[in-house]
N, CA, C and O atoms as CSV, one atom per row, in Angstrom:
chain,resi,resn,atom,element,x,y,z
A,1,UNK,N,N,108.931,121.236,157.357
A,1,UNK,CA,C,110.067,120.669,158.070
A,1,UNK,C,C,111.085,120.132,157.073
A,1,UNK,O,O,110.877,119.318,156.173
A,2,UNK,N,N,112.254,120.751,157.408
A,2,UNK,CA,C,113.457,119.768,156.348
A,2,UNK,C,C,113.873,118.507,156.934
A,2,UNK,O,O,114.238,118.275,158.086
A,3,UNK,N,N,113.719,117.525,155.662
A,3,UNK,CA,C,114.273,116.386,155.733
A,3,UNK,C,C,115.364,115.331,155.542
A,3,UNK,O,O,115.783,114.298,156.063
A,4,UNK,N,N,115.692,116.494,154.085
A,4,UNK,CA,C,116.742,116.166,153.268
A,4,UNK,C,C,118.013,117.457,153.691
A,4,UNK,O,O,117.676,118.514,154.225
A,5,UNK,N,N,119.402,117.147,153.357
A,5,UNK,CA,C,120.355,117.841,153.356
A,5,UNK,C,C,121.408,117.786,152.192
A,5,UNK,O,O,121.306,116.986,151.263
A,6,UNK,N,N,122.341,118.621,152.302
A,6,UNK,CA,C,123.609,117.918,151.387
A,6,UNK,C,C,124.747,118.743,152.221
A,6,UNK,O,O,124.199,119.749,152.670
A,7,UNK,N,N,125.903,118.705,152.538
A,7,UNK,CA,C,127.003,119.337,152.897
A,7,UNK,C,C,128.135,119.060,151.750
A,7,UNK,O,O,128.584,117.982,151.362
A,8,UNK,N,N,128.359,120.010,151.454
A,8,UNK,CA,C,129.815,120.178,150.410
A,8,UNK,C,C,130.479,120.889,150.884
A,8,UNK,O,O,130.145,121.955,151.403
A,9,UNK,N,N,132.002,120.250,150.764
A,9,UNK,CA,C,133.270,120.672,150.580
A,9,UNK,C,C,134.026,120.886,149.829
A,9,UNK,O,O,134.114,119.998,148.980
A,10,UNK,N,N,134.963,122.059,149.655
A,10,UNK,CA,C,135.943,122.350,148.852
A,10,UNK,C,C,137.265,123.115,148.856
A,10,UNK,O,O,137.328,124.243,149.346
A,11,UNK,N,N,138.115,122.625,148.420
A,11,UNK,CA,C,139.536,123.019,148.921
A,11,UNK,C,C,140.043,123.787,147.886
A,11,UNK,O,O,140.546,123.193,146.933
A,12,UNK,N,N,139.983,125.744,147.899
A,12,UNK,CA,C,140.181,125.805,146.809
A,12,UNK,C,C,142.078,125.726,146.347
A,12,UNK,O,O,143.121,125.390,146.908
A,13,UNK,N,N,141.643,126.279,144.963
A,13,UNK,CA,C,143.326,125.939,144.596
A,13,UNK,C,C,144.299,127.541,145.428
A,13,UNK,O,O,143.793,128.546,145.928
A,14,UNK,N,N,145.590,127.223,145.290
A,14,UNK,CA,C,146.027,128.134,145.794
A,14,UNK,C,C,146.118,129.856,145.312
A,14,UNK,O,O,146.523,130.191,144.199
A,15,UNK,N,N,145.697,130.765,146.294
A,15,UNK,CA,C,145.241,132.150,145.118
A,15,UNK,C,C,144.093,132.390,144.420
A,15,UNK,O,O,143.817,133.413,143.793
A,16,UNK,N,N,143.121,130.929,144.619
A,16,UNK,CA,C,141.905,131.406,144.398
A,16,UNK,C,C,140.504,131.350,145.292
A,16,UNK,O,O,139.337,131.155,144.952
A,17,UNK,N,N,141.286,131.672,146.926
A,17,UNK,CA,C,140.416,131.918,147.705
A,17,UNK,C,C,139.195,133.122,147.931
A,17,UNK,O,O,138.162,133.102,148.600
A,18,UNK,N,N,139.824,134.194,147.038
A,18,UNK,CA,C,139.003,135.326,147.080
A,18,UNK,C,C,137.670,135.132,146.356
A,18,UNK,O,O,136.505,135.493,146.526
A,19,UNK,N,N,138.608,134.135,145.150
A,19,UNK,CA,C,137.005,133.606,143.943
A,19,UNK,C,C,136.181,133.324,144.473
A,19,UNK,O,O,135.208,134.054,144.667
A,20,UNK,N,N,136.335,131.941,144.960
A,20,UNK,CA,C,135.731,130.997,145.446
A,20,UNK,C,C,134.947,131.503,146.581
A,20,UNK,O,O,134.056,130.772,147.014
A,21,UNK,N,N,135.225,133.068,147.323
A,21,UNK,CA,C,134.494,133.246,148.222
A,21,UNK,C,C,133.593,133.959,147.121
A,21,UNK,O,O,132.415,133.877,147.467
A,22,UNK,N,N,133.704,134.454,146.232
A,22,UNK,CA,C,133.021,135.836,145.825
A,22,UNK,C,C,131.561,134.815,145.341
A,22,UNK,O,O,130.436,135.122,145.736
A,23,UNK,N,N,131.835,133.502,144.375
A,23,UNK,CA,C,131.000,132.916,144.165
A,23,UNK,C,C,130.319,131.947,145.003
A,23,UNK,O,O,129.430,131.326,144.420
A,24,UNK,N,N,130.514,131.656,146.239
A,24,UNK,CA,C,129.652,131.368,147.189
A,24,UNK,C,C,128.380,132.521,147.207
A,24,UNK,O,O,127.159,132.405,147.103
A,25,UNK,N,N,129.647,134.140,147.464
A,25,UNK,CA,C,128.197,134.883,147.838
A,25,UNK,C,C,127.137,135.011,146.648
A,25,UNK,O,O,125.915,134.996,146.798
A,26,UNK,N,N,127.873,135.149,145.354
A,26,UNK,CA,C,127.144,135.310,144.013
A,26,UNK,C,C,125.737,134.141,143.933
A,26,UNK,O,O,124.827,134.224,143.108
A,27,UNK,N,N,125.861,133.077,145.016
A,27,UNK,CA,C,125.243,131.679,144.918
A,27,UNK,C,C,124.018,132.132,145.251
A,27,UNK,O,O,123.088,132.048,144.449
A,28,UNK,N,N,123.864,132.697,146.546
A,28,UNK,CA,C,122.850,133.307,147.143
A,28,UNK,C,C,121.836,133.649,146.182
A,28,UNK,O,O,120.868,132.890,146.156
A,29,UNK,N,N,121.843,134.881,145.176
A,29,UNK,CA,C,120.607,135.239,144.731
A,29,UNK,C,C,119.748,134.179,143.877
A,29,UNK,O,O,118.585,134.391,143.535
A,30,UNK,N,N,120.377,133.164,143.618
A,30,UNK,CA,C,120.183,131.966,142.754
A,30,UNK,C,C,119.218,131.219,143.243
A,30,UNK,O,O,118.063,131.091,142.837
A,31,UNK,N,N,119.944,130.559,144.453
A,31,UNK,CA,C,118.746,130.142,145.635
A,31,UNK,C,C,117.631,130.548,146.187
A,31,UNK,O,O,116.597,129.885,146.264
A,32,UNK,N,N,117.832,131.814,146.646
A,32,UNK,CA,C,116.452,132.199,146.978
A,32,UNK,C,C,115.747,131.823,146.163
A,32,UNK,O,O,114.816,131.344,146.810
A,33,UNK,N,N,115.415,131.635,144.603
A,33,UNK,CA,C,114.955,131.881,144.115
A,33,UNK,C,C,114.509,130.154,143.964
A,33,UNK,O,O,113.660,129.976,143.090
A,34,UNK,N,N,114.734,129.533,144.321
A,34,UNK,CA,C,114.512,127.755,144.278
A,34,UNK,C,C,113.609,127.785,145.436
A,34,UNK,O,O,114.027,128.223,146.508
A,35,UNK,N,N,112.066,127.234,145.274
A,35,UNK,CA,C,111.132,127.320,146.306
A,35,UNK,C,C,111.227,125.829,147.172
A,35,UNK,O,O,110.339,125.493,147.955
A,36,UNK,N,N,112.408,125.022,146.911
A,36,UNK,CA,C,112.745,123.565,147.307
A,36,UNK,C,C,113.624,123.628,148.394
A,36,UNK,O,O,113.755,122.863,149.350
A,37,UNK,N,N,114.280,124.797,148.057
A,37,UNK,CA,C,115.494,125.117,148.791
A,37,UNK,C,C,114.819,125.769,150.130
A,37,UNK,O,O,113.966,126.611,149.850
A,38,UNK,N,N,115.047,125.531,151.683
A,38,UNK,CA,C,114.538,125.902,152.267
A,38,UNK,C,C,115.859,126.755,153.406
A,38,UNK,O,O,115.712,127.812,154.020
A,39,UNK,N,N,117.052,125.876,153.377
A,39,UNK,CA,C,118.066,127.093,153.855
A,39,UNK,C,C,119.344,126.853,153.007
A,39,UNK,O,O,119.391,125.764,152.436
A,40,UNK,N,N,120.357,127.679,152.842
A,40,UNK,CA,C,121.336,127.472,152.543
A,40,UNK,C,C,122.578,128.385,153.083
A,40,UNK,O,O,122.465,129.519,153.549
A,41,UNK,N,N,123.757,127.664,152.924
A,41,UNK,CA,C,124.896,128.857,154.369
A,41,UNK,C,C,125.613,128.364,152.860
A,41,UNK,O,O,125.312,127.394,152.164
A,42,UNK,N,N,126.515,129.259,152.672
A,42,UNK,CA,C,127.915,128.973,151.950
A,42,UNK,C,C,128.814,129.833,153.001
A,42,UNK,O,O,128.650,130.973,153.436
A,43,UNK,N,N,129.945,128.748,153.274
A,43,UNK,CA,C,131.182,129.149,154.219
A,43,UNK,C,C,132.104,128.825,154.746
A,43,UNK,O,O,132.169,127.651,155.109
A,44,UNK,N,N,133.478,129.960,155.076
A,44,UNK,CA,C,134.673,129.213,154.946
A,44,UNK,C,C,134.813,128.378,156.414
A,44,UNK,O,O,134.260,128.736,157.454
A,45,UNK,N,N,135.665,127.201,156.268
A,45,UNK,CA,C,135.966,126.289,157.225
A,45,UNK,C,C,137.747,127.115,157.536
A,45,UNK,O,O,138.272,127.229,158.644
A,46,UNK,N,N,138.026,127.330,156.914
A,46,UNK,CA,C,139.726,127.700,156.591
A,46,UNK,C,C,139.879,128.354,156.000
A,46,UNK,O,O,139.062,129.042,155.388
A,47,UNK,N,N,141.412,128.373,155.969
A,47,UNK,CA,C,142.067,129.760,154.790
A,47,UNK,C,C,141.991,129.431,153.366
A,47,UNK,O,O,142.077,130.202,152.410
A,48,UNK,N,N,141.764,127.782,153.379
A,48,UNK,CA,C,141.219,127.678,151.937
A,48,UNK,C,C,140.324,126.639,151.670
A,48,UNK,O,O,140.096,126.248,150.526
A,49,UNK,N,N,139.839,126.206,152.608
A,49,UNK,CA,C,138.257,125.164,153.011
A,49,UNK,C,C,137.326,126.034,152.914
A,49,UNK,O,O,137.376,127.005,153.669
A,50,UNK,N,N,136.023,125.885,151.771
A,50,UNK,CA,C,134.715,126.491,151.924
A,50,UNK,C,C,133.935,125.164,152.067
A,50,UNK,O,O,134.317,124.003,151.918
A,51,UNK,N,N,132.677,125.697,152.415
A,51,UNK,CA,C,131.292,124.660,152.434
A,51,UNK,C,C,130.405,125.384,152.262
A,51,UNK,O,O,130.306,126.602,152.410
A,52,UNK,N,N,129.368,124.240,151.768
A,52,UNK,CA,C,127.894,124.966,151.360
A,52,UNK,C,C,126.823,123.896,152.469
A,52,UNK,O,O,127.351,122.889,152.942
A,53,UNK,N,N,125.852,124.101,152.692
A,53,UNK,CA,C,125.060,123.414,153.394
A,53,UNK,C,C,123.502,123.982,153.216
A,53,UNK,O,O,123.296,125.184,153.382
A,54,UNK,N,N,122.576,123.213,152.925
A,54,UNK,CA,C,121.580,123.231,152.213
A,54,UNK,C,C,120.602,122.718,152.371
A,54,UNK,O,O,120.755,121.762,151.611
A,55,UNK,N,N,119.313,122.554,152.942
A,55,UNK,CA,C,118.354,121.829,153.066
A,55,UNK,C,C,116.997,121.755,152.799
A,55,UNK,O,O,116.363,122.806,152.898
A,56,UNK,N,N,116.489,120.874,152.523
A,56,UNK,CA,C,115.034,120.409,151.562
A,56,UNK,C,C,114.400,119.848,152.236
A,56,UNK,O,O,114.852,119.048,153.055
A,57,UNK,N,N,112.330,120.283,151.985
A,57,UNK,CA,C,111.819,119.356,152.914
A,57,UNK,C,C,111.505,118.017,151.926
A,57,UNK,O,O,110.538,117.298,152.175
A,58,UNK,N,N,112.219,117.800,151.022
A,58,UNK,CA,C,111.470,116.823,150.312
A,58,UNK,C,C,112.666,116.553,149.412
A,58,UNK,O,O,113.380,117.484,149.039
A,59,UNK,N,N,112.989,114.779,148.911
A,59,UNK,CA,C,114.013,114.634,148.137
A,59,UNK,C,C,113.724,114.934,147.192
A,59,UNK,O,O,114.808,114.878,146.612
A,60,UNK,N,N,112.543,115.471,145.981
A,60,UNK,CA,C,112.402,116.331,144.652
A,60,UNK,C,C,113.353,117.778,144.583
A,60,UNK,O,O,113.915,118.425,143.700
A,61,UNK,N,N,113.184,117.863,145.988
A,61,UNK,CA,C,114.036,119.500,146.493
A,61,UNK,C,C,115.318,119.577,146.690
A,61,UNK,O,O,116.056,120.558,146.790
A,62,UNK,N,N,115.554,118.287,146.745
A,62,UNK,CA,C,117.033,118.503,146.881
A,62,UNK,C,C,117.763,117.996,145.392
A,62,UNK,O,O,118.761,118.603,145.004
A,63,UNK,N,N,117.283,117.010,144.700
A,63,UNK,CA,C,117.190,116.670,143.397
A,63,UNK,C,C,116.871,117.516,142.311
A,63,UNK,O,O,117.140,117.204,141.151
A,64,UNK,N,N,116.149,118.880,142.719
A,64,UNK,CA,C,115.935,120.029,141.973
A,64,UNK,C,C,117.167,120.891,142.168
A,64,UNK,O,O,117.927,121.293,141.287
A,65,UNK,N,N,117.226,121.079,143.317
A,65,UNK,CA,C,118.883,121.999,143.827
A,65,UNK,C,C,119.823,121.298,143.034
A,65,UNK,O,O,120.011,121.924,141.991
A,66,UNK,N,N,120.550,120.169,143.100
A,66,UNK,CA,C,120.904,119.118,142.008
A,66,UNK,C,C,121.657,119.524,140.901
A,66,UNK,O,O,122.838,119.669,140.585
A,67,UNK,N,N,120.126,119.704,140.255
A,67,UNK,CA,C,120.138,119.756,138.761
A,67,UNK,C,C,119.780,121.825,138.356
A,67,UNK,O,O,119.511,122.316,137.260
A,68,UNK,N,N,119.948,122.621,139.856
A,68,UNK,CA,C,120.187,123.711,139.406
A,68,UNK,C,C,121.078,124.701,138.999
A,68,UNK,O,O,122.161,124.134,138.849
A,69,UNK,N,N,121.173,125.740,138.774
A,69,UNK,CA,C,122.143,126.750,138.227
A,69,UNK,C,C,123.542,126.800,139.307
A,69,UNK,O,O,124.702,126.690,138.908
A,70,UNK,N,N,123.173,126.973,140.610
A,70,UNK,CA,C,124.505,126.763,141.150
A,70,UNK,C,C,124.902,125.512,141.048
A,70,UNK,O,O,126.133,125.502,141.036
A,71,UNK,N,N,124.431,124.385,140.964
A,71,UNK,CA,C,125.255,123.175,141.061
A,71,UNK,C,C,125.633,123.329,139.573
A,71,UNK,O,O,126.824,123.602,139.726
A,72,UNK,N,N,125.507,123.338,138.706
A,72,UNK,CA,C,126.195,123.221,137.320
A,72,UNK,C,C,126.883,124.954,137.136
A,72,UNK,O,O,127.143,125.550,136.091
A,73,UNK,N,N,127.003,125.329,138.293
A,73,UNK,CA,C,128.043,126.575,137.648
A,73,UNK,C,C,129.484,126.308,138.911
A,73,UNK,O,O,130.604,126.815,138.850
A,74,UNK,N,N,128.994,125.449,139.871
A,74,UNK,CA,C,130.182,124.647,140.788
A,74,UNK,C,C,131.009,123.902,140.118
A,74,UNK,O,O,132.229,124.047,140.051
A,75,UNK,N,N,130.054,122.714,139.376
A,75,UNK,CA,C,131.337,121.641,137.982
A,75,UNK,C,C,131.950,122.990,137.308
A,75,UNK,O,O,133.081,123.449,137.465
A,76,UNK,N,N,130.855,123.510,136.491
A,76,UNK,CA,C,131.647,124.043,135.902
A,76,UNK,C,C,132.828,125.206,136.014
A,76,UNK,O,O,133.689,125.381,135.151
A,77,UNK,N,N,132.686,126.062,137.398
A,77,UNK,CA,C,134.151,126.252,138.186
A,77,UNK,C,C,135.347,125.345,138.394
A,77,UNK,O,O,136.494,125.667,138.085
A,78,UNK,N,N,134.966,124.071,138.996
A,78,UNK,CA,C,135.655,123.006,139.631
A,78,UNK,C,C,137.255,123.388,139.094
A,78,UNK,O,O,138.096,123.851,139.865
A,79,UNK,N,N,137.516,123.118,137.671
A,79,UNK,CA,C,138.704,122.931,137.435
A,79,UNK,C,C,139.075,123.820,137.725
A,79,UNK,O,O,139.848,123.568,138.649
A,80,UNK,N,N,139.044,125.355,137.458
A,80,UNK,CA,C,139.043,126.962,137.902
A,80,UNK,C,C,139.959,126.653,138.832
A,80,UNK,O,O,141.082,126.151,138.872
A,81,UNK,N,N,138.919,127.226,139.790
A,81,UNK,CA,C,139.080,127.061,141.176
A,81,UNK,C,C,139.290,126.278,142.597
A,81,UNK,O,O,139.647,126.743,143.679
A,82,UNK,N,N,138.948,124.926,142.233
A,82,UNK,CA,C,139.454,123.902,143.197
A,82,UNK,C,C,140.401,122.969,142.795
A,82,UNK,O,O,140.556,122.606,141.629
A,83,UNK,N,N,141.168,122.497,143.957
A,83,UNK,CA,C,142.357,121.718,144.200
A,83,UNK,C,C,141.560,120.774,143.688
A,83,UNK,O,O,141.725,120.525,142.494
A,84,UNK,N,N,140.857,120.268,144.189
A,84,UNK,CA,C,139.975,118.653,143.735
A,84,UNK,C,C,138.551,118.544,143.293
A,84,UNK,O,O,138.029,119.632,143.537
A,85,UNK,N,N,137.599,117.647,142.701
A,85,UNK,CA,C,136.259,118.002,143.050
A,85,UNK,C,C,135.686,117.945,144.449
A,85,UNK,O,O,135.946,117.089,145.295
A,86,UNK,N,N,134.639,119.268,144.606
A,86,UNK,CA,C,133.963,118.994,145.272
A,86,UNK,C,C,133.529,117.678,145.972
A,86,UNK,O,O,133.425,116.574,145.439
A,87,UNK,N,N,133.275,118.036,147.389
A,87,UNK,CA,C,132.814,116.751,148.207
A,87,UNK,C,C,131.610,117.083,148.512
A,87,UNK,O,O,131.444,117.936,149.384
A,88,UNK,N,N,130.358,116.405,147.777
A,88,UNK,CA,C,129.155,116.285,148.000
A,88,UNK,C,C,128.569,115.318,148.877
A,88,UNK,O,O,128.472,114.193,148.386
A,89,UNK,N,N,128.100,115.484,150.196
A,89,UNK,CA,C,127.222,114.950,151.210
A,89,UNK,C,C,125.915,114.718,151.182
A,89,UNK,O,O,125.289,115.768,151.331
A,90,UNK,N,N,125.144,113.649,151.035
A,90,UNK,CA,C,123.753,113.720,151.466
A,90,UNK,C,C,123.680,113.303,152.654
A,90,UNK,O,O,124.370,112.365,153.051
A,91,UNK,N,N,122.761,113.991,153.461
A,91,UNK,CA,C,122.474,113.817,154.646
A,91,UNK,C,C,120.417,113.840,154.585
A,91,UNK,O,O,119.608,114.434,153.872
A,92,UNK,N,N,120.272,112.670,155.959
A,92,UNK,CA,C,118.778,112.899,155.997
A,92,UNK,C,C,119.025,113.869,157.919
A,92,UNK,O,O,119.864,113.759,158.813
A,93,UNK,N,N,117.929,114.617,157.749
A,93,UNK,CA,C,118.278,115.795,158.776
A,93,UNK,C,C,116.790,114.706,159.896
A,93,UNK,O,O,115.690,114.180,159.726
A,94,UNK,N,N,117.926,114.963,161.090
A,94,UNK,CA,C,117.151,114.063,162.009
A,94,UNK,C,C,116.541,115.378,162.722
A,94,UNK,O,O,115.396,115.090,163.073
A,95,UNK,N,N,116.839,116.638,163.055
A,95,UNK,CA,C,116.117,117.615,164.297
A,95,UNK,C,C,116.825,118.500,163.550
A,95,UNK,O,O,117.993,118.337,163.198
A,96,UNK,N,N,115.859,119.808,163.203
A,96,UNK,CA,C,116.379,121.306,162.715
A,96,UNK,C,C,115.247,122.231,163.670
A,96,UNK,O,O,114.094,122.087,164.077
A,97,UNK,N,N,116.258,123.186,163.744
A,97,UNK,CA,C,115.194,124.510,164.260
A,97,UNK,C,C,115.498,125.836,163.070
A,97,UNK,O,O,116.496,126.447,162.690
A,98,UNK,N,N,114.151,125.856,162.785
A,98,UNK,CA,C,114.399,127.188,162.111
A,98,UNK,C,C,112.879,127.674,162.502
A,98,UNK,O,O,111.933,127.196,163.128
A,99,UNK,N,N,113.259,129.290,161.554
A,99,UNK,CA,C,112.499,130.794,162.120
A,99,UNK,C,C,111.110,129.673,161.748
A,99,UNK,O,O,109.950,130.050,161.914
């Protein structure tokens, strides 16, 4: 059961909406591969609003996601590609349904 969450936001800069989508999807094979990580969506809100949303059954899991390859290849986009930094959310997940 997930317990933990995070929701991020990001506004990218102007003209680099295509990036910013391409490396959402690029995010994917990364994750799977994190056995902490139990779902993750990257997706647009707008014509230039993305989000990621992410969830862990355990705060090591989300503290591992954290300190993994997509989160340190997000900073290190940031200036790139977004208007501002990222808006990182923790959330504790009160009711999920999954498969």
């Amino acid at each position: 059961m997930v317990k933990f969450a995070l929701f991020v936001t990001m506004e990218a800069k102007p003209g680099k909406e295509a990036e910013v989508e391409a490396f959402l999807k690029d995010g994917l094979p990364i994750v799977q591969n994190e056995a902490g990580t139990v779902v993750w969506f990257g997706a647009r809100m707008g014509p230039s609003t993305f989000a990621i949303f992410d969830a862990f059954p355990d705060e090591a899991g989300r503290q591992a996601h954290l300190s993994g390859l997509v989160a340190a290849a997000l900073m290190e986009k940031t200036p790139e590609l977004f208007a501002s930094a990222p808006r990182i959310e923790r959330l504790d997940v009160l009711a999920a349904k999954l498969p």
